[in-house]
Structures are given as C-alpha cells and as structure tokens.
C-alpha positions as CSV (number, residue, x, y, z in Angstrom):
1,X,81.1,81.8,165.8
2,X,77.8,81.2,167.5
3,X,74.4,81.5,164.8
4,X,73.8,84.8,166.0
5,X,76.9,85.7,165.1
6,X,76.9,84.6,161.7
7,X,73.8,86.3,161.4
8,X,75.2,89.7,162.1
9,X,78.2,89.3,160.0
10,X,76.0,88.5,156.8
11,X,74.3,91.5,157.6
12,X,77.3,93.2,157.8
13,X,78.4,92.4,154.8
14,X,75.7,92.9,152.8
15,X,75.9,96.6,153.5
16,X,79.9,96.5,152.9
17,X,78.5,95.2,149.7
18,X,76.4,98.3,149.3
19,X,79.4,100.4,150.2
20,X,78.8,101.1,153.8
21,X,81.8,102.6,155.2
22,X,79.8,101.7,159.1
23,X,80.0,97.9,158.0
24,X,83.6,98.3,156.9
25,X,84.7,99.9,160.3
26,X,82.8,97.0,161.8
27,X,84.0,94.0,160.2
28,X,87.5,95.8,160.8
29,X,87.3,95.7,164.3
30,X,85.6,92.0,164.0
31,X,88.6,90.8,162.3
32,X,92.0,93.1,163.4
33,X,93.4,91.5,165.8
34,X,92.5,87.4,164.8
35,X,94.2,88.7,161.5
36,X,97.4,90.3,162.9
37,X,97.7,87.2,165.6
38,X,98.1,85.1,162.0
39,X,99.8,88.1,160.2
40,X,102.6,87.9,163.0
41,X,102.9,84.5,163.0
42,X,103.4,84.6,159.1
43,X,106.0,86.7,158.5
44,X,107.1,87.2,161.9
45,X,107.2,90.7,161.8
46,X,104.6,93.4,163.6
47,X,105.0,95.7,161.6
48,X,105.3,94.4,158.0
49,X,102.1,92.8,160.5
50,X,100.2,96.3,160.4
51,X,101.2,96.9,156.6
52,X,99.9,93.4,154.9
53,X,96.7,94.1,157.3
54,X,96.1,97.4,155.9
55,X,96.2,96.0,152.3
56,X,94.0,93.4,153.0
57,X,91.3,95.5,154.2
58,X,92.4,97.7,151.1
59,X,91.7,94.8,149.1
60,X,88.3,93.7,150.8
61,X,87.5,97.5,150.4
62,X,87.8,97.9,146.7
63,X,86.0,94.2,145.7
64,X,83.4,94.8,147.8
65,X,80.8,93.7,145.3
66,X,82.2,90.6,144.5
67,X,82.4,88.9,148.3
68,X,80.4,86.1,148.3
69,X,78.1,86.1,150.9
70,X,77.1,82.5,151.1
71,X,81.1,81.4,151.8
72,X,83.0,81.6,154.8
73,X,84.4,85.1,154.8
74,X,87.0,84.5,157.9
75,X,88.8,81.8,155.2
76,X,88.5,84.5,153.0
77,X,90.6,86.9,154.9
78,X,92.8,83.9,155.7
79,X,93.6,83.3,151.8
80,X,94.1,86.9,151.3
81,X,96.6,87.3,154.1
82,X,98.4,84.2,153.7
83,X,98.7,85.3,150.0
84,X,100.1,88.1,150.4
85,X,102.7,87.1,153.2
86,X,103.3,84.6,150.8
87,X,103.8,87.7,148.2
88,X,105.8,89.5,150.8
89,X,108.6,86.8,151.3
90,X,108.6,86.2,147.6
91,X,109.8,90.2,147.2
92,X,112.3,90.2,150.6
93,X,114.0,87.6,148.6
94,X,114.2,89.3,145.5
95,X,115.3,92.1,147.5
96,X,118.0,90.3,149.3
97,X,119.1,89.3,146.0
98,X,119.5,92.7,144.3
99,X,121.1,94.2,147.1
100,X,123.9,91.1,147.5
101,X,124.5,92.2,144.1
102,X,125.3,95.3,144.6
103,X,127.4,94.8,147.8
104,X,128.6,91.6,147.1
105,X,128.1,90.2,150.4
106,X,124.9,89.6,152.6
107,X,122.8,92.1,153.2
108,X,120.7,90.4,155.7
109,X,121.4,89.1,159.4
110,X,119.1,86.0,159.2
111,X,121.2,84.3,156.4
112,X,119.8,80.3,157.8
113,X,115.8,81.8,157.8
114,X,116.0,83.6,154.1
115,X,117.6,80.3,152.8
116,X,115.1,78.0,154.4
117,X,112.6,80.1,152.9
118,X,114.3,80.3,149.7
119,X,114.4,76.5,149.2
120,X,110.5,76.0,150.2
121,X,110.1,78.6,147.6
122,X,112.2,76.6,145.1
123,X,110.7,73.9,145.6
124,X,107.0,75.3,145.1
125,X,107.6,76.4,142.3
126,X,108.7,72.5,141.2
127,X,105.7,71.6,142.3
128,X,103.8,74.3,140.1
129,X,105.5,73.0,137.3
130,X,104.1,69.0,138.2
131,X,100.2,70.5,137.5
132,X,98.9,71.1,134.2
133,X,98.9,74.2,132.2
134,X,95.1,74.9,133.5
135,X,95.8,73.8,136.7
136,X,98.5,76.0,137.2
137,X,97.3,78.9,135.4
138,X,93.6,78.6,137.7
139,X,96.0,78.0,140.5
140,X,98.4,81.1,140.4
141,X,95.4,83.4,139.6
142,X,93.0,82.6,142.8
143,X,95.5,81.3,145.1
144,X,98.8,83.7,144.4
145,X,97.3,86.9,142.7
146,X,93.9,86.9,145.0
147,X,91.5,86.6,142.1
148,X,87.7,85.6,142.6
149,X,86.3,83.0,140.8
150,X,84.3,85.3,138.8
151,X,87.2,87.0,137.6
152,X,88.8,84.1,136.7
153,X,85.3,82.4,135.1
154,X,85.2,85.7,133.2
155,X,88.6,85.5,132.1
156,X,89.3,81.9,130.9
157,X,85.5,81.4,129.9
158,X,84.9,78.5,132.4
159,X,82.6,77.5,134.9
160,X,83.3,77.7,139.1
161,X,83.1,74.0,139.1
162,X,85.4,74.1,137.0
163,X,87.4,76.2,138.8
164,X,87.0,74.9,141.6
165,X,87.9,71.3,140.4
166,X,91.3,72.3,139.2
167,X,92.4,74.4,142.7
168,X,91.3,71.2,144.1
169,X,93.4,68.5,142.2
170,X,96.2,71.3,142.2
171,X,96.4,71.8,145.9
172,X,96.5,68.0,146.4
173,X,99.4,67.5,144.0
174,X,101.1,70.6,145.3
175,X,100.8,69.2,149.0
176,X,101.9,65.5,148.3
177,X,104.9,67.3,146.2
178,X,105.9,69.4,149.0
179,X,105.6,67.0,151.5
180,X,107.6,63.9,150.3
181,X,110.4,66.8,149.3
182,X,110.6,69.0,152.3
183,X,107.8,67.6,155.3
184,X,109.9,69.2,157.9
185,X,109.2,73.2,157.2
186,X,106.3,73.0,154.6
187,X,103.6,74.4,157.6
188,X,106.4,76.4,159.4
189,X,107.2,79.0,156.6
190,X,104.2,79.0,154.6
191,X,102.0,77.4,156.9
192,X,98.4,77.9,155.3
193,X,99.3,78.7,151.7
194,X,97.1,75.9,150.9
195,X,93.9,76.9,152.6
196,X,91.0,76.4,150.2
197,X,88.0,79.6,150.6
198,X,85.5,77.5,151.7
C-alpha cells in the first residue's frame, strides 16, 4: 500500500467512524476480493466464502466507533476473518457430530479433512489449557470472540499493555505447543489463527 494510499484509507475510515455509509461502500470494495481470496483459502468453500464476508463487514459495520485508526486495519480484517473461519469449522464439527448421532453413521463425505481438523482443534485447545487463567481468558476474548482491547480493558479492568502483553506470551506458547505436537498441518487448516492486529 503506497503513502497515498494509506492516506486515503485513514480518511476513509474516519468517516466510517462517523457512520458514513459512502466510506463503508468504499472500504468494501477496497477489501472484497483480497478478503474472499483468504476467505476461500480458509475454509475452502465460496460460498460459506460470501457468507463469513458478509459478517465481517456486518461486524466492521456495527463497531465502527471503536476501529482504531492508528493500527493496521487490513490485519484487522485478517483477524476477524480468520476468527471466524476459525468459528465456522468449530460449528461444522459440532454439526457433524449431532447429526452422526442421530444417523449413526457419517454424515459427511470428507471423513480424512473433518478428522484432521478435528485433531488440530483438539490439540488447541491443549494448548489453551498450557497458558494461564489471564492469558487464556485475554486470549479467547480478542483472538476467538473478536473483542477490542477496549472491551476487554473495560471488562477485566486492565490496561492495553497489559493486554497486549498476555496475547503476546499466549500466542508464543500456543505456537511452540502446536508445533512440536502437530508441525505438519498447523498453517494448512488454520493457517493465520495466530496473526497478531498490528
């Protein structure tokens, strides 16, 4: 993104911030594609594609007021999307699992994909469980459930160095967890779950 460029986005989303529906429409079409190119290459699916996209512009949309301007919005987006792809495989699963229930059988053709998944997930959630009570609880609120660090500050009275301290030392144990258990798939099936908004 050339100076120029970034010039015209902070513009852009200082009027979002204001509720311009014009800078909304804009930074939509600034972003669509990028977004369903990574989207796609999530969850490997154009459609569910289109639906996460329309949710995270639903999201952007209603917490307007709260982007922060000085911080790279493009690994923003990226969070948010990877979150909830993240979110998306974690309900397929649970999915697959109610329905085998009720059939008693597989409901799904991709039996070797939903059990490769299944065991990253697994395993994630071991490595959750390695991080401290803080750690995990900071954690799971900005980097699963999508809240800012304002929300979180607000909620667990502490300060954003704080916060940002413990996503920090949590994504570095979570990474050196998931990699000494399970190097071969860990960027295949979730590959950016551990971007940091920068």
């Amino acid at each position: 993104m050339t100076e120029n460029d970034k010039i015209v986005e902070r513009e852009l989303l200082l009027a979002l911030q204001q509720g311009s529906r014009q800078a909304f429409e804009q930074i939509y079409h600034m972003y669509a594609l990028r977004l369903t190119a990574k989207l796609i290459q999530l969850v490997k699916s154009e459609e569910i594609a289109q639906d996460l996209l329309q949710d995270i512009f639903i999201k952007i949309w209603e917490m307007r007021s709260e982007i922060q301007i000085d911080r790279s919005f493009s690994a923003f987006l990226y969070t948010i999307a990877t979150n909830l792809s993240y979110n998306s495989f974690r309900s397929a699963i649970r999915e697959q699992n109610r329905l085998s229930k009720l059939n008693n059988k597989d409901s799904y053709s991709h039996i070797e994909e939903d059990l490769e998944f299944n065991e990253t997930h697994h395993l994630f959630e071991e490595a959750l469980q390695q991080l401290t009570a803080r750690q995990r609880e900071v954690y799971t609120m900005h980097k699963l459930d999508g809240k800012s660090y304002k929300e979180i500050s607000e909620s667990l009275q502490i300060s954003h160095s704080a916060i940002n301290q413990h996503i920090q030392a949590a994504n570095k144990l979570i990474k050196s967890f998931m990699k000494s258990h399970l190097p071969s798939v860990l960027f295949v099936i979730i590959p950016s779950l551990f971007d940091k908004y920068m």
